[in-house]
Backbone as ProteinMPNN parsed JSONL, in Angstrom:
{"seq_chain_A": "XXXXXXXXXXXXXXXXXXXXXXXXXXXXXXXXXXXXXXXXXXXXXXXXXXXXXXXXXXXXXXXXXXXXXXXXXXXXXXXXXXXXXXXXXXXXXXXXXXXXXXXXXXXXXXXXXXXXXXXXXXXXXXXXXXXXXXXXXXXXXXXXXXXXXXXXXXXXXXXXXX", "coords_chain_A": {"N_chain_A": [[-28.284, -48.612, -82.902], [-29.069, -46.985, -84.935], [-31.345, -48.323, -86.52], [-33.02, -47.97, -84.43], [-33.316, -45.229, -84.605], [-34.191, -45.338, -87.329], [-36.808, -46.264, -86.685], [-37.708, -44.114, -85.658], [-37.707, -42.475, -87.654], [-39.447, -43.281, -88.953], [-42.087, -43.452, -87.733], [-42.475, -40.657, -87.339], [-42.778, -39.744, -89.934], [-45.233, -40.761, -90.998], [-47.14, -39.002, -89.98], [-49.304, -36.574, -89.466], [-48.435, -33.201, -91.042], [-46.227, -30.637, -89.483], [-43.514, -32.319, -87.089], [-41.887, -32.167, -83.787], [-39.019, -33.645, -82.528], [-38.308, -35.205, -79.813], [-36.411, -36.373, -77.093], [-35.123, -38.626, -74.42], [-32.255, -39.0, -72.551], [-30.43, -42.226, -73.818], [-32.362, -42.054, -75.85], [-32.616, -39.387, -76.887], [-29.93, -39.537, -78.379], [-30.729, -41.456, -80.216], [-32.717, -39.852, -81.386], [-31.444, -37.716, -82.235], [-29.605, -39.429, -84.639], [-32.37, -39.587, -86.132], [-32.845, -37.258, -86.938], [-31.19, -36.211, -88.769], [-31.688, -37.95, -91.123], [-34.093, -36.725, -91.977], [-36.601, -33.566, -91.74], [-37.242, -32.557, -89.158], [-39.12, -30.146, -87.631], [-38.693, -29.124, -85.147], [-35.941, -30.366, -82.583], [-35.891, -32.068, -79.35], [-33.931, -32.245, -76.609], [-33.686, -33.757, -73.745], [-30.954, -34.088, -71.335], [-29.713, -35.764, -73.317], [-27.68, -38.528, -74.635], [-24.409, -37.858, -75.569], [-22.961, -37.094, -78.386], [-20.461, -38.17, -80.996], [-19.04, -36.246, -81.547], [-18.49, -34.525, -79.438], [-18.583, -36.867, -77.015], [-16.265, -38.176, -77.886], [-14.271, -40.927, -80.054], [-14.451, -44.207, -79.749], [-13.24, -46.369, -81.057], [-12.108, -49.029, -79.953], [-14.216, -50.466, -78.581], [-16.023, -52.825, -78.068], [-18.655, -54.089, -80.136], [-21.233, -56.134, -78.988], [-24.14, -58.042, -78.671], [-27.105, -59.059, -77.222], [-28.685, -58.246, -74.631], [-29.138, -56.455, -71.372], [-29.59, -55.41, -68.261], [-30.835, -52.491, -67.004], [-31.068, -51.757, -64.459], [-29.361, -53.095, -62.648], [-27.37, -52.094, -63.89], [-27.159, -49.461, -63.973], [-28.526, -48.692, -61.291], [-31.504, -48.592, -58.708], [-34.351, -48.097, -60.79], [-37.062, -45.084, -60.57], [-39.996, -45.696, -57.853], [-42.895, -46.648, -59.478], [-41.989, -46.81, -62.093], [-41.013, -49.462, -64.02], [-38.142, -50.858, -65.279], [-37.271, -52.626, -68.148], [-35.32, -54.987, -69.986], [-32.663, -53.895, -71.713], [-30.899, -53.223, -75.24], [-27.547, -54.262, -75.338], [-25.969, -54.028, -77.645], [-27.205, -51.568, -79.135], [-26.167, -49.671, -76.864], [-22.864, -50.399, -76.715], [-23.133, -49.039, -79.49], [-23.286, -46.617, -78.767], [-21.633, -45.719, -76.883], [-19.035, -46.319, -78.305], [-19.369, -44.338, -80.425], [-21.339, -42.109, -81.504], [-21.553, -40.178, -84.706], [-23.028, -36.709, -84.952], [-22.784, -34.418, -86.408], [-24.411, -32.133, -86.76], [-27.576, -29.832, -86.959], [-30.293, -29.815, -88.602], [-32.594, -27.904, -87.574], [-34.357, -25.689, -85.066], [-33.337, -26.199, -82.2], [-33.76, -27.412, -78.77], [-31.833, -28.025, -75.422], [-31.843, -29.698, -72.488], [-30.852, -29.826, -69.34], [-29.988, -31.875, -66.409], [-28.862, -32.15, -62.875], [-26.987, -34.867, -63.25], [-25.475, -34.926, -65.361], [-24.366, -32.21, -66.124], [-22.668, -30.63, -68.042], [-21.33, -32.216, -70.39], [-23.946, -33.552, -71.35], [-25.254, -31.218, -71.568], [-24.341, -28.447, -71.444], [-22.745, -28.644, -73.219], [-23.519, -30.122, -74.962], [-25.515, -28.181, -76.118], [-24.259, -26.23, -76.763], [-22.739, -27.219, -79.143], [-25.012, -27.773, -81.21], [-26.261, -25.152, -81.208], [-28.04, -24.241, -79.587], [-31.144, -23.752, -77.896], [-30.555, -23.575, -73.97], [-31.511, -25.269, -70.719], [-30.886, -25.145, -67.544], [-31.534, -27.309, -64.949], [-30.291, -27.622, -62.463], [-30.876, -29.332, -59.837], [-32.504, -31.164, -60.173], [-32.339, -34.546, -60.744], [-31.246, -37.46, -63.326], [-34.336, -39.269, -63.703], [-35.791, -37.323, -62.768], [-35.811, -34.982, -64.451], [-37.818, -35.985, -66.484], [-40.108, -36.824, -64.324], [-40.614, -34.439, -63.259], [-42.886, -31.487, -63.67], [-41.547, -28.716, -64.215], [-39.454, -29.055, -66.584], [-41.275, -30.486, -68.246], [-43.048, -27.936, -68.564], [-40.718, -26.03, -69.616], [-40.695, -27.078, -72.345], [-43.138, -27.173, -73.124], [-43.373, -24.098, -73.314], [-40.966, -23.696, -75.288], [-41.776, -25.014, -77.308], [-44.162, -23.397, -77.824], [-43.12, -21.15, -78.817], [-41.75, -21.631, -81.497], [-44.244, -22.3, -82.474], [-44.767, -21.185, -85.38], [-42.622, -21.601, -86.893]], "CA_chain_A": [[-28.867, -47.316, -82.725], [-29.665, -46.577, -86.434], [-32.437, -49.439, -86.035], [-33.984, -46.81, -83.185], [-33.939, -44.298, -85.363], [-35.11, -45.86, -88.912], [-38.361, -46.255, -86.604], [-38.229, -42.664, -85.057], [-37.875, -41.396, -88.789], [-40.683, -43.918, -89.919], [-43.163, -43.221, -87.347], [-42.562, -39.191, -87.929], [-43.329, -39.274, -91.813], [-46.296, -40.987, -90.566], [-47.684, -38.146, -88.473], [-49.654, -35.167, -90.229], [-47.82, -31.515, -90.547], [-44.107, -30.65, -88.646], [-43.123, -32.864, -86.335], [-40.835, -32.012, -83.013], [-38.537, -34.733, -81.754], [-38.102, -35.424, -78.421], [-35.637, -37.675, -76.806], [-34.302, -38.616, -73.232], [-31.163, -40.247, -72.47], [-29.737, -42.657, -75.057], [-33.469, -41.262, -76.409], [-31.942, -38.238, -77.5], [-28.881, -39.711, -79.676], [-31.64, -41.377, -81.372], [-33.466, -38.202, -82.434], [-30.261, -36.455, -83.385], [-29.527, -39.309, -85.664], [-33.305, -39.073, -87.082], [-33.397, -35.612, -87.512], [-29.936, -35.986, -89.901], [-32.526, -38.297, -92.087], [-35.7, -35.922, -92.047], [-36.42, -32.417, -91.643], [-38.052, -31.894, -88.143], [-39.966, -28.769, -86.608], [-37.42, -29.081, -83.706], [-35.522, -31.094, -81.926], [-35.748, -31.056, -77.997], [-33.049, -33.127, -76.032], [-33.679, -34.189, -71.742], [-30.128, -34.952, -71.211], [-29.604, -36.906, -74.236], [-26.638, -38.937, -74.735], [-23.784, -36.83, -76.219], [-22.715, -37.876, -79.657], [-18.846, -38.789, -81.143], [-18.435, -34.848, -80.999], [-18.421, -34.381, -77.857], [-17.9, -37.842, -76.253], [-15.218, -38.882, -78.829], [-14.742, -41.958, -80.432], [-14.022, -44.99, -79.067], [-13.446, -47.661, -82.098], [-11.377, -50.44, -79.21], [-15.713, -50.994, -77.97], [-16.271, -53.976, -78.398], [-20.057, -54.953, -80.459], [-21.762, -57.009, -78.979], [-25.653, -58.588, -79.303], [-27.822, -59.36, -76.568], [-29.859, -57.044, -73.437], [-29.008, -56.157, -69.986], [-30.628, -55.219, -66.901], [-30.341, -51.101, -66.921], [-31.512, -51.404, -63.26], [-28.401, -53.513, -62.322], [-26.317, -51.294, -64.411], [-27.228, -48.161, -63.022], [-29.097, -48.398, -59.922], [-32.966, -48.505, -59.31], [-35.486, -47.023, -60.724], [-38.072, -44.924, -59.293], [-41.068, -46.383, -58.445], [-43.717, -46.801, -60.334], [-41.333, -47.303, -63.501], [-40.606, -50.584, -64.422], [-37.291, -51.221, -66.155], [-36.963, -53.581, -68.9], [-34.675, -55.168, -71.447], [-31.81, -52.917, -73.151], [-30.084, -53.751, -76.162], [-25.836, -54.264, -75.37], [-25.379, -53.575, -79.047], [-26.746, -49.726, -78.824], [-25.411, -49.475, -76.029], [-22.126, -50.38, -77.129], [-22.989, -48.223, -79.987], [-23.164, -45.206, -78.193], [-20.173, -46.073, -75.821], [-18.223, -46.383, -79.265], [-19.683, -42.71, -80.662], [-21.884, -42.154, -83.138], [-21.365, -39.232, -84.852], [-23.817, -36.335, -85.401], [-21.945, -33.103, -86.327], [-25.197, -30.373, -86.716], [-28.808, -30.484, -86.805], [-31.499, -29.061, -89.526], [-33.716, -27.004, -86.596], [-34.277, -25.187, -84.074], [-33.376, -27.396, -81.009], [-33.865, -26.843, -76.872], [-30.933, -28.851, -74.787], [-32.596, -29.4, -71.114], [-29.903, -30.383, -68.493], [-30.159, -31.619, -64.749], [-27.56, -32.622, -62.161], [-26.337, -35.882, -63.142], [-24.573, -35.368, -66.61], [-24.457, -30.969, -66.486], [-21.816, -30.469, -69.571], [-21.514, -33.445, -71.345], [-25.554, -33.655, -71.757], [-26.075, -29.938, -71.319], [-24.339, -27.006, -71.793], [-21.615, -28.844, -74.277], [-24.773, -30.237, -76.444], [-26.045, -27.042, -76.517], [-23.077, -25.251, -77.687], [-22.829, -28.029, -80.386], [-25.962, -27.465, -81.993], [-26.379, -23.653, -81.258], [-29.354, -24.893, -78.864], [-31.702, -22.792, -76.337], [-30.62, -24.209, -72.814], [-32.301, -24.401, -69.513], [-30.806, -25.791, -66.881], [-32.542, -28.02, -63.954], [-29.525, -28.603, -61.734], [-31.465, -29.914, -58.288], [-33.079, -32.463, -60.846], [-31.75, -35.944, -61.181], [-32.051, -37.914, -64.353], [-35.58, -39.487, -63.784], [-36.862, -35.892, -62.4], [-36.131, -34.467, -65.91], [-38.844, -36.366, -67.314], [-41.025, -36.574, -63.556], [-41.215, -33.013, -62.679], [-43.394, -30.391, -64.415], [-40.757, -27.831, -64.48], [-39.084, -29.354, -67.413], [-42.477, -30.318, -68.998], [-43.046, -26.654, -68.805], [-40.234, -26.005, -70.404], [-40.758, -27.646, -73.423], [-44.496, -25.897, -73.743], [-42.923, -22.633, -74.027], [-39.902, -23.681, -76.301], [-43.029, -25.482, -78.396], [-45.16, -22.205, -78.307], [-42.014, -19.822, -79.41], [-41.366, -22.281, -82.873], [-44.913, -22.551, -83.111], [-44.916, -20.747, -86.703], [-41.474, -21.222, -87.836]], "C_chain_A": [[-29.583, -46.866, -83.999], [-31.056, -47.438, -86.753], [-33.531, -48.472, -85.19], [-34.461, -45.517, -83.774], [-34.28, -44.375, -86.574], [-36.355, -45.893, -87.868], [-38.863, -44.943, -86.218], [-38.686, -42.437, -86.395], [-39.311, -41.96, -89.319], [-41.889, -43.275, -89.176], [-43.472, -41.508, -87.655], [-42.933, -39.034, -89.398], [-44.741, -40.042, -91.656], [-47.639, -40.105, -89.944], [-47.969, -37.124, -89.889], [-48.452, -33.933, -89.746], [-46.381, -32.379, -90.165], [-44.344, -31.661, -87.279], [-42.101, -32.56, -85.7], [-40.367, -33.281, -82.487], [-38.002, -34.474, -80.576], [-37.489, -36.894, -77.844], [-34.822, -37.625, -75.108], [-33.278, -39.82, -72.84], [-30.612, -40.725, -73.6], [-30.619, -42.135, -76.088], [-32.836, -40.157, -77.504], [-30.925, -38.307, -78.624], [-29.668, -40.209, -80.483], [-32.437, -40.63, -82.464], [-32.479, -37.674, -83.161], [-29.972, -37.457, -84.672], [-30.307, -39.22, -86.78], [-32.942, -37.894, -87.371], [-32.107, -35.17, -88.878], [-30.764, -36.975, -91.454], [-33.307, -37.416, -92.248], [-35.464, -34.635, -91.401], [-37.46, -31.924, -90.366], [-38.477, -30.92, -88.153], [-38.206, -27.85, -86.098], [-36.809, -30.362, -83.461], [-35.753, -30.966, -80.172], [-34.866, -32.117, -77.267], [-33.255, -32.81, -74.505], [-32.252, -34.836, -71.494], [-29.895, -35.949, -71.67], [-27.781, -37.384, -73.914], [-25.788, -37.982, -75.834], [-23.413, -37.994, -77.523], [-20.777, -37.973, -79.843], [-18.252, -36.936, -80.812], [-17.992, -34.364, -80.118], [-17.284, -35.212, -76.975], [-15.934, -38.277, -76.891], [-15.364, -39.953, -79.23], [-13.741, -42.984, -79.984], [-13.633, -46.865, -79.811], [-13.199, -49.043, -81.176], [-13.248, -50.803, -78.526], [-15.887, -51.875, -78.414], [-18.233, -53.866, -78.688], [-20.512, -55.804, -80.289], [-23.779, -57.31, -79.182], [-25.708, -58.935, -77.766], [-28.806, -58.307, -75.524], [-28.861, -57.224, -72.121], [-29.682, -55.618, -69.054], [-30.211, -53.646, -66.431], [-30.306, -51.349, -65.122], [-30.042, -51.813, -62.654], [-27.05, -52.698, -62.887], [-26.845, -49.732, -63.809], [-27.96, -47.82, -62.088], [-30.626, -48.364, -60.335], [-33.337, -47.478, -59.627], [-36.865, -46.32, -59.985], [-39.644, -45.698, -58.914], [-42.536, -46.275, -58.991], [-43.374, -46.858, -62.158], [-40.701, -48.319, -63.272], [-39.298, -50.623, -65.497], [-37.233, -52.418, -66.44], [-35.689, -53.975, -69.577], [-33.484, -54.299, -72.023], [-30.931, -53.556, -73.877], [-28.151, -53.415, -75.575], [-25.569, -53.951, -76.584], [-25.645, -52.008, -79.207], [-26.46, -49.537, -77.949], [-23.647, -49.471, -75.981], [-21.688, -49.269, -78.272], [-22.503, -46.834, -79.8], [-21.848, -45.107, -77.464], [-19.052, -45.962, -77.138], [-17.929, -44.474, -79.892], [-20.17, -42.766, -82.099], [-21.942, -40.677, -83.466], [-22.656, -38.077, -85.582], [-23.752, -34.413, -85.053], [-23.291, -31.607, -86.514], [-26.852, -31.119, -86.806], [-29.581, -29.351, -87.541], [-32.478, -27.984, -88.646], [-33.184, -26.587, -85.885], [-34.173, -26.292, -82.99], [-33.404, -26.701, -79.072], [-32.52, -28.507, -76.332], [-31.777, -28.676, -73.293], [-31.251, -30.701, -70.384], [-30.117, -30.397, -67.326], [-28.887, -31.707, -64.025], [-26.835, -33.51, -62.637], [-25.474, -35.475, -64.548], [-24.59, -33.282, -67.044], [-23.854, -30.371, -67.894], [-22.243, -31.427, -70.645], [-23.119, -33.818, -72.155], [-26.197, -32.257, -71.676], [-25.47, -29.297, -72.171], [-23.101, -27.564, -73.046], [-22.6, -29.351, -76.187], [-24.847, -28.654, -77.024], [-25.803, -26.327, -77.62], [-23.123, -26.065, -78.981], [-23.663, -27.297, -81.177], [-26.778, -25.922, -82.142], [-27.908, -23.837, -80.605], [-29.982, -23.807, -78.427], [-31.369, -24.054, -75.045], [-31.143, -24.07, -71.832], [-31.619, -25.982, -69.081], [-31.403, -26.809, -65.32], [-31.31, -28.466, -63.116], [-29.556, -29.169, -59.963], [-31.922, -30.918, -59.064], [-32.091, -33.416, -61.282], [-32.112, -36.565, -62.584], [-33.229, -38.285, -64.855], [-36.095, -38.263, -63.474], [-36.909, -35.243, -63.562], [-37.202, -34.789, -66.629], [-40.361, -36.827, -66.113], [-41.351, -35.212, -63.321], [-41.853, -31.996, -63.776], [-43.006, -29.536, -64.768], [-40.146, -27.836, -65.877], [-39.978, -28.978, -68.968], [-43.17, -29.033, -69.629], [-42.264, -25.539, -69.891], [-39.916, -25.796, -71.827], [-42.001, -27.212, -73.754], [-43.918, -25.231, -74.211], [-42.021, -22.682, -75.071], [-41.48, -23.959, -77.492], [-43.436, -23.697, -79.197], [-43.992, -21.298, -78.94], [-41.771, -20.45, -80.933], [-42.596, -22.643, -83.65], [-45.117, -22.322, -84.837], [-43.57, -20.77, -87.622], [-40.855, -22.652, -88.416]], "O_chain_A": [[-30.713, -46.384, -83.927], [-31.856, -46.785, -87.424], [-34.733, -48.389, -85.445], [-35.513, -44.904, -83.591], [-34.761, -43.339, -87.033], [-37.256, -45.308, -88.47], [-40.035, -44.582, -86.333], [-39.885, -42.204, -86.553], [-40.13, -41.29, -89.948], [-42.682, -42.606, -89.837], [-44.544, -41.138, -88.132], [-43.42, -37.981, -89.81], [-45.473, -39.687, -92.581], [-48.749, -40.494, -89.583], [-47.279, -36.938, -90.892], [-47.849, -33.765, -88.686], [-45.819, -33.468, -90.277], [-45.37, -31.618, -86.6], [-41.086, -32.502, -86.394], [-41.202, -34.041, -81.997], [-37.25, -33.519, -80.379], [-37.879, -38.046, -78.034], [-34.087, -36.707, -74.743], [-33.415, -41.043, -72.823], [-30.255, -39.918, -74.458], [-30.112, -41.747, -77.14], [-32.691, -40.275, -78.721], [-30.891, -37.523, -79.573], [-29.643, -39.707, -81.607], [-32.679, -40.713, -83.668], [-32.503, -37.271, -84.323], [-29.991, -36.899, -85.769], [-29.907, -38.98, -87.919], [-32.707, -37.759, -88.572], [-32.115, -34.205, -89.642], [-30.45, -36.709, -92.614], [-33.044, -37.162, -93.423], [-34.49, -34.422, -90.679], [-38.327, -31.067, -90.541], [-38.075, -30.443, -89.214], [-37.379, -26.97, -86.339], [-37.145, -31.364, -84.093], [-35.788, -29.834, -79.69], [-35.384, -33.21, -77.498], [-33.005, -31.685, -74.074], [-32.231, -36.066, -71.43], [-29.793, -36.999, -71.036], [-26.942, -36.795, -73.232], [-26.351, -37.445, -76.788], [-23.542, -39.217, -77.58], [-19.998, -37.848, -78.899], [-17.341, -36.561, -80.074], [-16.953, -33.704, -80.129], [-16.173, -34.953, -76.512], [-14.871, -38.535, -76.326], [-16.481, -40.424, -79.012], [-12.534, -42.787, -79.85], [-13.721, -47.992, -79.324], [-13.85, -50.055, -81.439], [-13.166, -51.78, -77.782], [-15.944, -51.757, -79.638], [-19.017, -53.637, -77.766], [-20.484, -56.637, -81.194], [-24.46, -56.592, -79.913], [-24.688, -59.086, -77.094], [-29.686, -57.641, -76.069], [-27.975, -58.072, -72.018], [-30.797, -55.333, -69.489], [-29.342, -53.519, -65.569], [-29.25, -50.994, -64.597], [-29.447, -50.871, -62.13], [-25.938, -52.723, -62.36], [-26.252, -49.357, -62.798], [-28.148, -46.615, -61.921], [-31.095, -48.22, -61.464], [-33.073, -46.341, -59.237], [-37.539, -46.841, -59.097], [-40.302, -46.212, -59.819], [-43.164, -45.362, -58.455], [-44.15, -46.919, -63.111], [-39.825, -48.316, -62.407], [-39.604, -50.372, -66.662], [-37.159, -53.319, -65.604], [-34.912, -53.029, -69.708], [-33.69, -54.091, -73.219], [-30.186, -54.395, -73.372], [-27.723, -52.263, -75.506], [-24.491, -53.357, -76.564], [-24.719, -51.214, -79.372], [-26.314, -48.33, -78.144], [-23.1, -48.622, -75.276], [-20.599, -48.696, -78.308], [-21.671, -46.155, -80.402], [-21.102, -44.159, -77.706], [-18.031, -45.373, -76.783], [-16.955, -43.723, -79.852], [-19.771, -43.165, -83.194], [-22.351, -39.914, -82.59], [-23.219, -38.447, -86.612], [-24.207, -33.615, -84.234], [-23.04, -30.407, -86.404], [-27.223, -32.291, -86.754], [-29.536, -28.174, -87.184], [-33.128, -27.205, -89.343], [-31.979, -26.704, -85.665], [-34.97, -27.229, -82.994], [-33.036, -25.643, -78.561], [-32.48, -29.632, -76.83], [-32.299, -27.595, -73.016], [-30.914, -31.834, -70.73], [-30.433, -29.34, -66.779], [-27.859, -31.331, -64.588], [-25.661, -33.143, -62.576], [-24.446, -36.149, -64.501], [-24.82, -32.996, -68.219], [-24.54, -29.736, -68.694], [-23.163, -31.411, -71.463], [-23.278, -34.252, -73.296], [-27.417, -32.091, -71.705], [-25.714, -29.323, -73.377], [-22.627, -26.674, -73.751], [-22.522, -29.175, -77.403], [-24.369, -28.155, -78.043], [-26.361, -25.954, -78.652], [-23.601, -25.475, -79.95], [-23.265, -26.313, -81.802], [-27.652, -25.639, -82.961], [-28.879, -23.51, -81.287], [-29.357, -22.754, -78.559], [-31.815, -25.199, -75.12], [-31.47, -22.913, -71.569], [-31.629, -27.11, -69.574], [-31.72, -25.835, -64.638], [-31.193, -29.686, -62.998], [-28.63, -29.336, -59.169], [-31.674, -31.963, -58.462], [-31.165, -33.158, -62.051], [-33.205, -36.254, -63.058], [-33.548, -37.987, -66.007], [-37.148, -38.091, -64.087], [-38.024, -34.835, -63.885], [-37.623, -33.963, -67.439], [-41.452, -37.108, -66.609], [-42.543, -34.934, -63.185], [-41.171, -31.769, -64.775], [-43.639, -29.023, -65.691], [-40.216, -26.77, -66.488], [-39.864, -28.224, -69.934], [-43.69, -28.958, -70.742], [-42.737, -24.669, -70.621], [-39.267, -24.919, -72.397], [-42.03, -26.764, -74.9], [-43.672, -25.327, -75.414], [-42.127, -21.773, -75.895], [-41.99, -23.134, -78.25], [-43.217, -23.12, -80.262], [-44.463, -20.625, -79.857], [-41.554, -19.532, -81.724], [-42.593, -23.074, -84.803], [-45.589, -23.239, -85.51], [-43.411, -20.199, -88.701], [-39.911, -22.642, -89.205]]}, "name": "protein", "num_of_chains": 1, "seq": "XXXXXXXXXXXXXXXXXXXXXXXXXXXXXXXXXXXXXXXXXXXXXXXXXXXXXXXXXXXXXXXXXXXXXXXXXXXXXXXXXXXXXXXXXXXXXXXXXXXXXXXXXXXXXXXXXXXXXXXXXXXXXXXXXXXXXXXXXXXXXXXXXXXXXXXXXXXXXXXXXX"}
């Protein structure tokens, strides 16, 4: 996981001005642990993966190395997204708990049906978030539907100057 985010943090110091991070799914534990390197804008989390805070920690996880087939591990995707490839080692990572006790910004938590606490309203509370919940939206609709997308405009436009 730290691998995922040495490139978030690299490609962000790359980028003119503030930079907001944005992350969905395991996505999201990635940003939180950039944003503990570097000093974002924001943060904005789509039902990110919760961190050791939350989840707890799970040291008996076994590390391993190689990929797996998300699709076979959690059902298809919709179509016109292609699933590839995922690393078993962050994956394991995360399943273990990586820990990421506060966060430098302003952050937005966005939660749908499938993971409501644990990826929502328990992030939230963590990081002293703004929340908005989506709970008719499934995991892929968080990042298909415009509602969300919307969302994340207005959080944008409210931090524009700060």
């Amino acid at each position: 996981m730290s691998d995922y985010a040495d490139r978030v943090v690299s490609a962000a110091r790359a980028m003119p001005g503030q930079v907001t991070l944005c992350g969905w799914s395991m996505g999201g534990l990635v940003v939180l642990q950039a944003a503990q390197t570097m000093q974002p804008h924001s943060v904005i989390l789509l039902e990110a993966s919760a961190p050791a805070e939350i989840q707890g920690r799970h040291p008996d996880v076994q590390l391993v190395g190689g990929a797996f087939d998300p699709e076979a591990e959690y059902g298809t995707f919709p179509d016109g997204i292609a699933a590839r490839p995922e690393s078993l080692l962050a994956r394991a990572e995360r399943k273990r708990g990586i820990s990421v006790p506060s966060l430098p910004c302003p952050s937005l938590v966005i939660a749908g049906a499938d993971f409501p606490n644990e990826r929502g309203r328990a992030l939230a509370d963590l990081y002293g978030s703004e929340f908005v919940s989506f709970p008719k939206l499934r995991h892929f609709e968080l990042v298909l539907d415009a509602a969300p997308r919307r969302t994340v405009a207005a959080f944008l436009g409210m931090h524009a100057t700060s």
